[in-house]
C-alpha positions in Angstrom: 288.7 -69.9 101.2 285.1 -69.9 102.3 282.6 -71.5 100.2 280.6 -68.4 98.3 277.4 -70.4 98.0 273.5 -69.0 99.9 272.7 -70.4 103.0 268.9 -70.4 103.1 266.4 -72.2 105.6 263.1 -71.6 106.9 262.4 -70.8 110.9 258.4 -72.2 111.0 256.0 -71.1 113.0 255.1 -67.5 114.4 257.6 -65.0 114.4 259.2 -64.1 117.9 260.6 -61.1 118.8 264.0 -60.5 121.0 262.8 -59.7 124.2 264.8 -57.5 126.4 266.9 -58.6 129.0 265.4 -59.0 132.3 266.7 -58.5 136.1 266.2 -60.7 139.3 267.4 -60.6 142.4 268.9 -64.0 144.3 270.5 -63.5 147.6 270.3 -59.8 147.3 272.6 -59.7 143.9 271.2 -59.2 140.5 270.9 -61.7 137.7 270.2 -60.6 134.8 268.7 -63.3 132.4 266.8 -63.8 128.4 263.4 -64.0 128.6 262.4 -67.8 127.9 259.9 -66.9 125.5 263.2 -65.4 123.4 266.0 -67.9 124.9 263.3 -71.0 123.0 262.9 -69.0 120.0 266.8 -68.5 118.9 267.1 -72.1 120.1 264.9 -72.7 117.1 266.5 -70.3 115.0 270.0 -71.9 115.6 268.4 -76.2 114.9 267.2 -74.6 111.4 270.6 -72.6 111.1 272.4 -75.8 111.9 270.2 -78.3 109.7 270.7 -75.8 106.6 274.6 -75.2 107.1 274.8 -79.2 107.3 278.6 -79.7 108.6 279.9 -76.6 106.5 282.1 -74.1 108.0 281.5 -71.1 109.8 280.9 -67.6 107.3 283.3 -65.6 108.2 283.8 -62.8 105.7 281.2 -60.0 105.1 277.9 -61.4 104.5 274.1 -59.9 102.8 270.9 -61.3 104.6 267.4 -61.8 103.1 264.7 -62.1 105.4 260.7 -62.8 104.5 259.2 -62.6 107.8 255.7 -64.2 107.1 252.8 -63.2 109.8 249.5 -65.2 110.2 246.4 -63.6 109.4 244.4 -63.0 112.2 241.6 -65.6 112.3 239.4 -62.8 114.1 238.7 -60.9 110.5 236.9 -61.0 107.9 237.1 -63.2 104.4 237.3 -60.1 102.5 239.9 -59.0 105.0 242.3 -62.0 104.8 241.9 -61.8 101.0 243.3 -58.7 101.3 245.8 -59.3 103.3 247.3 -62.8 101.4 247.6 -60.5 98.3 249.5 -58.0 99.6 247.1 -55.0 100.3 247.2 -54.7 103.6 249.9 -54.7 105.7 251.1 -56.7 109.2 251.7 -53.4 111.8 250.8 -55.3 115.0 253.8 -56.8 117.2 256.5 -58.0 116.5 258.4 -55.3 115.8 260.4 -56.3 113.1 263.4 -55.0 114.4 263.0 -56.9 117.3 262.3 -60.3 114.9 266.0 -59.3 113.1 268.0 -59.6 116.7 266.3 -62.5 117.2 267.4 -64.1 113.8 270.4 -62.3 114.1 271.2 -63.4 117.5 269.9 -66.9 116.9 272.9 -67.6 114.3 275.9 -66.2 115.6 278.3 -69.5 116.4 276.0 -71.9 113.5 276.2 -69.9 110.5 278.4 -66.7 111.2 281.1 -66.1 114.2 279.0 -63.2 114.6 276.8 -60.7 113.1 278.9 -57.9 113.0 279.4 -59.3 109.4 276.1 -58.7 107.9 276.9 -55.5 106.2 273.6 -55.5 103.7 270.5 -56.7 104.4 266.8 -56.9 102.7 263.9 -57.8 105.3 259.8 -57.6 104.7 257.1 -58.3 107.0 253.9 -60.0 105.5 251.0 -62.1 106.1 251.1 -65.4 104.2 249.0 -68.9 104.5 252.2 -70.2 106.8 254.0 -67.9 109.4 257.6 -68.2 109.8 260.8 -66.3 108.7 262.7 -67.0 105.1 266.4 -66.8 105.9 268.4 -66.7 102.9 272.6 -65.5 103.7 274.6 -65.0 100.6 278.4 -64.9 101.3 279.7 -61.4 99.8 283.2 -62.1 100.2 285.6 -65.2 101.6 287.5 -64.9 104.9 291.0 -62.7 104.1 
C-alpha cells in the first residue's frame, strides 16, 4: 500500500514554461529536440521533486495537485503598483502561460514523484505575484495503488 501522506516542495526561482518541441536537421534527417531553456527547468523541477520525496516510493494511484505559481513583480513599475500587486489586486497576465508552467511541472515529475501524470485526476493551480517567485507544489495521494 502506498503511503497516503502530501508531497509538497518548492521549485525557486522564476517560473518556466514548457516550450514546444523543436526540429533540426543533421545529415538531411530531422531531430526533433526540448528546448534547453525547458530541458534545465524540469531538471530543476525533478532535484526539488526528488529532495521532497526523500527515498519514498513512486505514487502510483490517482493523485490531486496544488500548485501556487508565484511571479515577480516587475521592477519596471511603480510603488503604488507593486503594492497592488503583493496584495492581490492586480493580477500576473504576461507570459508564462500557466498552462504551459503545468506541463512543465507536470512533466518535470513523472519517474520522481508519480510513474506518470496521467494520475493527476484533480488539480487546483493560481498564478500570482509574491516577494519570491517560484512554484508551490503540494501532491496529496487520493487513493493507494490497487
Amino acid at each position: 500500500m502506498n503511503d497516503l501522506k502530501p508531497v509538497s516542495f518548492l521549485v525557486p526561482g522564476e517560473p518556466v514554461g514548457k516550450g514546444r518541441p523543436r526540429v533540426s536537421t543533421i545529415a538531411g534527417h530531422a531531430r526533433m529536440y526540448t528546448p534547453a531553456k525547458t530541458a534545465g527547468y524540469e531538471g530543476l523541477i525533478a532535484m526539488a521533486g526528488t529532495t521532497a520525496m526523500a527515498g519514498r516510493t513512486l505514487l502510483e494511484g490517482a493523485v490531486l495537485v496544488e500548485l501556487r505559481i508565484v511571479m515577480a513583480v516587475p521592477a519596471s513599475k511603480s510603488k503604488r503598483w507593486k503594492a497592488q500587486a503583493l496584495a492581490g489586486e492586480v493580477f500576473p497576465t504576461k507570459k508564462p502561460d500557466m498552462d504551459n508552467v503545468i506541463k512543465a511541472i507536470y512533466d518535470g515529475l513523472n519517474g520522481v514523484v508519480w510513474k506518470d501524470d496521467v494520475q493527476v485526476v484533480d488539480a487546483f493551480v493560481r498564478k500570482r505575484y509574491g516577494e519570491v517567485p517560484g512554484v508551490h507544489v503540494r501532491i496529496v495521494p487520493l487513493e493507494s495503488a490497487a
